[in-house]
N, C-alpha and C positions, 0 to 999 in steps of 0.2 A: 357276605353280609352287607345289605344297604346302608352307605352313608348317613351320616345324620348333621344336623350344625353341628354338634360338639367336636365332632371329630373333624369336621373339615374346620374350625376355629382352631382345634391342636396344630393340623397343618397347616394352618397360615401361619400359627406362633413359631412352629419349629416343621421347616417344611425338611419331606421328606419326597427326595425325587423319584419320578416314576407314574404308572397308572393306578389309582384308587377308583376300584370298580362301587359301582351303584345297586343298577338293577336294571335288568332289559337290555343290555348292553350299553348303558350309558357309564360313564366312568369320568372321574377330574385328571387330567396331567396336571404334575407338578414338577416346572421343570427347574435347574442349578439356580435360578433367582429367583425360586418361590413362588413365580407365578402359575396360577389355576388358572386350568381353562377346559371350560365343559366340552367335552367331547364323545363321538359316535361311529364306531369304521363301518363300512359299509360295504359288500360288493356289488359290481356294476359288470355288464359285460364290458367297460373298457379295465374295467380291474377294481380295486381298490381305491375306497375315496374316505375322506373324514369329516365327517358332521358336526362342524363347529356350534355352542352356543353361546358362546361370553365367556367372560371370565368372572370367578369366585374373587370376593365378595356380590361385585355390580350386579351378577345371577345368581341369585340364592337357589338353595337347592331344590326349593320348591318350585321354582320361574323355571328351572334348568329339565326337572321330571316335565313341565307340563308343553317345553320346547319339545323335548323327546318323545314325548306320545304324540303330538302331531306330525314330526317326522317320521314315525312308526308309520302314521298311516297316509302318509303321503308317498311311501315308501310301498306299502300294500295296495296303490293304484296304481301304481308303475310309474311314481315318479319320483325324478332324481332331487332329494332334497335341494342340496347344491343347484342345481339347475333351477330350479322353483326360486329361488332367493333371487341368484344372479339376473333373471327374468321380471322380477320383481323390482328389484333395483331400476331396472331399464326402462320398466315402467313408470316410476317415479320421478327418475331424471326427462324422462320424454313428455312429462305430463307438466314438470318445471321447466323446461323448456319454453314450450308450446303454452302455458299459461297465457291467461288472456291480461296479467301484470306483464309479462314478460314480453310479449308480442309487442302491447300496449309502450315498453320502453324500449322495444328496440324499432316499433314505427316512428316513435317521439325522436329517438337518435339519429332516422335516416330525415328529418323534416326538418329539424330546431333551428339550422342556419337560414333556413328560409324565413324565419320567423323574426321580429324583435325577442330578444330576450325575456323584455319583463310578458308578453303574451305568450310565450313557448310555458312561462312559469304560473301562466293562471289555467292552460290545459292543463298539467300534470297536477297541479297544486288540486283542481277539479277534481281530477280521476281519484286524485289519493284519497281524499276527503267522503266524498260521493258516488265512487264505483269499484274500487278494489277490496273495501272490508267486505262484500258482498259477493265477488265473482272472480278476484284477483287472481284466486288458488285456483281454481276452474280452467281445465284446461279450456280452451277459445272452441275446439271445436263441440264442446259440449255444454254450452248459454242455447238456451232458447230464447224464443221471441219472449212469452211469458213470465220467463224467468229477468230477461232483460228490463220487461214492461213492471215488473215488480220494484227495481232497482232505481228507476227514473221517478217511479211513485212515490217513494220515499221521500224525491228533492220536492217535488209537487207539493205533498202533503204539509210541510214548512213553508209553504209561499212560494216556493223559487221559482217559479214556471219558467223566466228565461234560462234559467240554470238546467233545469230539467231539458228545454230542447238543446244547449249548448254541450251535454253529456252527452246526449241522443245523436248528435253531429257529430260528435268525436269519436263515440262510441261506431259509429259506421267508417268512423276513416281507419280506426282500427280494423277491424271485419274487413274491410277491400282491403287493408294489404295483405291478410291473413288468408285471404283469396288468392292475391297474385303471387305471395309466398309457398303455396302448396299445403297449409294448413287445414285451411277450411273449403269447402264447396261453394258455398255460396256466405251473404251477407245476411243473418237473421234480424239487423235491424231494418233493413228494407221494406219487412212486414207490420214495423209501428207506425208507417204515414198514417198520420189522423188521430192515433192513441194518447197523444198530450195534450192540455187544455194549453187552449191558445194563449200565447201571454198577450197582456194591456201594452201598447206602443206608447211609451211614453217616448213625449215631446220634452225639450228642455224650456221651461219657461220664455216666452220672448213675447215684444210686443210690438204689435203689427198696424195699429193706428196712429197715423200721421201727429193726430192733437196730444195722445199720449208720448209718445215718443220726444213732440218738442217739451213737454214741463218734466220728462227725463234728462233731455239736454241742460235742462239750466239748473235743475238738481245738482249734475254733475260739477256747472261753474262754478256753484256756493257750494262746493262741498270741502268742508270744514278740516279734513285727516291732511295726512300730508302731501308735500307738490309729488311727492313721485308715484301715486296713489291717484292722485286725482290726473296726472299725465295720462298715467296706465287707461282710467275710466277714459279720457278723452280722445284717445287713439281707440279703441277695443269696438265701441259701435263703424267708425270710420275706415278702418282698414279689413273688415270681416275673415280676423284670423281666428285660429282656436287659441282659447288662454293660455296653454302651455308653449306655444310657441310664443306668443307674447312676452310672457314674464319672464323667458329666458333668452331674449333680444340682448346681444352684444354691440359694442357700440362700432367694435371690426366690422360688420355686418352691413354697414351703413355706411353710402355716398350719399351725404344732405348736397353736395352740390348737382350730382346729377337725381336727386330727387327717387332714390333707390335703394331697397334693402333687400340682399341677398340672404336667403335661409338656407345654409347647408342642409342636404338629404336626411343627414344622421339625425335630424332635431325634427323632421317632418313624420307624420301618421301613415307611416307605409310599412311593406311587407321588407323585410330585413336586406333581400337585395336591393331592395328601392332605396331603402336607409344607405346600403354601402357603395351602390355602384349607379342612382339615379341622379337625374340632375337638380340643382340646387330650385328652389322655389323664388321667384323672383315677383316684389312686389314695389310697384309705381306706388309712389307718395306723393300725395295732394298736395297742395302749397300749407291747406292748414296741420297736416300732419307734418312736415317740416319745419314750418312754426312752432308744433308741441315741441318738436326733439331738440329744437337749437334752444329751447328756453331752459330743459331739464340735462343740455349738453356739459355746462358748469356746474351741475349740484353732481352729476353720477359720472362723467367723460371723464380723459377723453377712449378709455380703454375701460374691458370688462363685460359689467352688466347695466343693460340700462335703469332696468327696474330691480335693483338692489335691495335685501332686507332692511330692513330699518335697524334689527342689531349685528346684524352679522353682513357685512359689506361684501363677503366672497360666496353668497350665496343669493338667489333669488328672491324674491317677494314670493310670500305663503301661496298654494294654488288655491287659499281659500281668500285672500284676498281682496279680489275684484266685487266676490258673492256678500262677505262680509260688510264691505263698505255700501253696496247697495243696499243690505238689512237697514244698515246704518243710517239712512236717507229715505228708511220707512218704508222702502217695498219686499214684497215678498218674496224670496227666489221660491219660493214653491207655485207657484200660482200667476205672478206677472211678470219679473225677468231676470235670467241670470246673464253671468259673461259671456256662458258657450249660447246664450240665446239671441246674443247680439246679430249673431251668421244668420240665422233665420230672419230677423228681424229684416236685413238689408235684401236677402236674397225675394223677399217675397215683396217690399216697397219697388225694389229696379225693376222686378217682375210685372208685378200687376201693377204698378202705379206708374212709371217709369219706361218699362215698354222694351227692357235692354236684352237682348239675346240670352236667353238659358245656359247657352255655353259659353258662353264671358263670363256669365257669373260664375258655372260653376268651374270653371279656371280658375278664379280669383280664388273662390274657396279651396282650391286646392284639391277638389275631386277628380276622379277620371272623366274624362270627357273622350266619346265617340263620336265619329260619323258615321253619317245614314247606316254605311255596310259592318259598323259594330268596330271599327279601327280607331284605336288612340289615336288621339290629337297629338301634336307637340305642344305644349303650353305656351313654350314663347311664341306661337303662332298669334296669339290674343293677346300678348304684351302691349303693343299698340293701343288695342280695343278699348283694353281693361284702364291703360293709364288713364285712357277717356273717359271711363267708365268712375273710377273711382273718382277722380277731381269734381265729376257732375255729383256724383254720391254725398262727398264732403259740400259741397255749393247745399246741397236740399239742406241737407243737416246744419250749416249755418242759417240757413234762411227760415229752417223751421226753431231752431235756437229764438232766433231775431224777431218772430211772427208775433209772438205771446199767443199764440193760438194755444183757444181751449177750448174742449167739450161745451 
């Protein structure tokens, strides 16, 4: 007689050990601790096998007949339940595997130390955001170009275009290692060159007119906030660093007698072994950037930071700052100039106005610099150059101060 709930709810209340048959040869074991479990025996030519479905309650009797009649006739194509599962299984793990999430973090685990940290964490933080709720569970070798072109359209369609080719780039470093893994065949984003709309190159505000530049200088003199704010502004066009090495200037870092400031690796804009195993950045100081620092040596010295919070003394000056205080003095960082626009600012006066070597300058800025045959320089090679370079830089910059030159 076929099972029903009620009876198999008696035998859960009061179980009774043994086989309780169904129909079709499916039946419940109920074994010394009550537990149910749908079952099915089978012959095989290796013998005898047992066709598990769950267990009672988790598979109602209903769930347990409709397992059974697909194994029935899984069973009537000549296949081995059991084997169909276990297969199934294999596929599943091999498909979590090989996942294009999966791939995607075990490329990210063979790269991350090459990386700075907070960059290794804006690829992943990308992918998570903008390319896994999409393709994550997909195994890698089964994304198409189209199906990829769908996924980058998405970042598009929000404005992101640099975001969109930044996916698009990573999404291909994924692909080649899933290439050189034995993964995939080839790379499917290879076939989107041209399919994103180009992003806008933005420039960082800066200003590159001699007559502007002097009534920014003397802005800078009256400006009103505090001396170590207004130090900050008066080194920041003069020394042509990026602001974040600036505001986090220690005063260890500084020989005022030999008119020199060493930047450890770890604080420079480089790739993670450059950070750990590259040489420090070294920048000659003018006679008037010696002058700022021995003035603000007494308010922040002789240890620490130079450019110190105003509340909090073991921490930096905000990275908004330098942008703040020029709002401050009336100009606009969207449109005439910000801190990071200072580097532009100098690099293009030395240039065109000035006449000084391209690769001086961009030593100073702390760029990679080649020769002819495409070979890194050494930096300190232009140490020399550059002290020349900057002290003449600082001379324009007083003399344009001192002009009253205007439009």
């Amino acid at each position: 007689m076929p099972l029903t709930e009620l009876r198999l709810k008696a035998l859960k209340s009061k179980p009774e050990p043994g086989k309780h048959g169904d129909r079709d040869g499916l039946y419940v074991r109920v074994d010394a601790k009550g537990a149910m479990r749908w079952q099915w025996r089978i012959r095989t030519p290796r013998g005898e096998n047992i066709v598990s479905y769950g267990v009672y309650p988790e598979v109602s009797l209903a769930e347990a007949r409709q397992r059974h009649s697909e194994a029935r006739r899984q069973v009537r194509d000549g296949v081995n339940p059991n084997e169909a599962k276990r297969a199934k299984k294999e596929e599943v793990a091999a498909k979590t595997i090989n996942s294009f999430e999966a791939v995607t973090r075990e490329w990210f685990a063979h790269r991350k130390d090459e990386w700075a940290p907070s960059y290794g964490e804006k690829i992943m933080r990308r992918m998570e955001v903008d390319v896994f709720p999409y393709v994550g569970g997909k195994s890698i070798s089964e994304i198409t170009p189209p199906e990829l072109l769908e996924v980058l359209r998405r970042i598009e369609k929000r404005g992101a275009i640099e975001t969109a080719h930044r996916a698009l780039e990573n999404c291909g470093q994924v692909f080649r290692y899933g290439v050189a893994t034995g993964r995939i065949p080839s790379d499917p984003s290879r076939d989107l060159k041209g399919a994103l709309r180009k992003p806008m190159v933005k420039h960082m505000a800066a200003i590159t007119d001699p007559a502007d530049l002097a009534a920014l200088l003397r802005a800078i003199d009256g400006y009103a906030g505090t001396h170590v704010v207004r130090c900050a502004l008066k080194l920041a066009p003069m020394l042509m660093l990026r602001p974040g090495e600036l505001r986090m200037a220690r005063w260890e870092e500084f020989d005022l007698d030999a008119a020199t400031w060493t930047i450890p690796p770890e604080r420079m804009k480089r790739q993670r072994a450059g950070k750990m195993n590259g040489d420090p950045h070294m920048v000659p100081l003018p006679r008037q950037a010696v002058e700022v620092l021995r003035d603000l040596h007494p308010l922040t010295g002789p240890t620490g930071l130079v450019f110190r919070g105003e509340r909090d003394h073991e921490r930096p000056m905000s990275e908004n700052t330098v942008n703040a205080s020029l709002r401050r003095m009336g100009y606009d960082t969207q449109t005439q100039v910000t801190g990071h626009g200072f580097r532009a600012t100098a690099r293009t006066i030395l240039d065109e106005h000035m006449g000084y070597d391209r690769a001086v300058i961009e030593a100073q800025l702390a760029h990679s610099v080649a020769d002819s045959l495409g070979r890194a320089y050494n930096r300190t090679e232009f140490l020399k150059q550059r002290r020349e370079m900057l002290q003449a830089w600082a001379d324009y910059l007083e003399g344009l101060r001192a002009s009253g030159m205007a439009r």
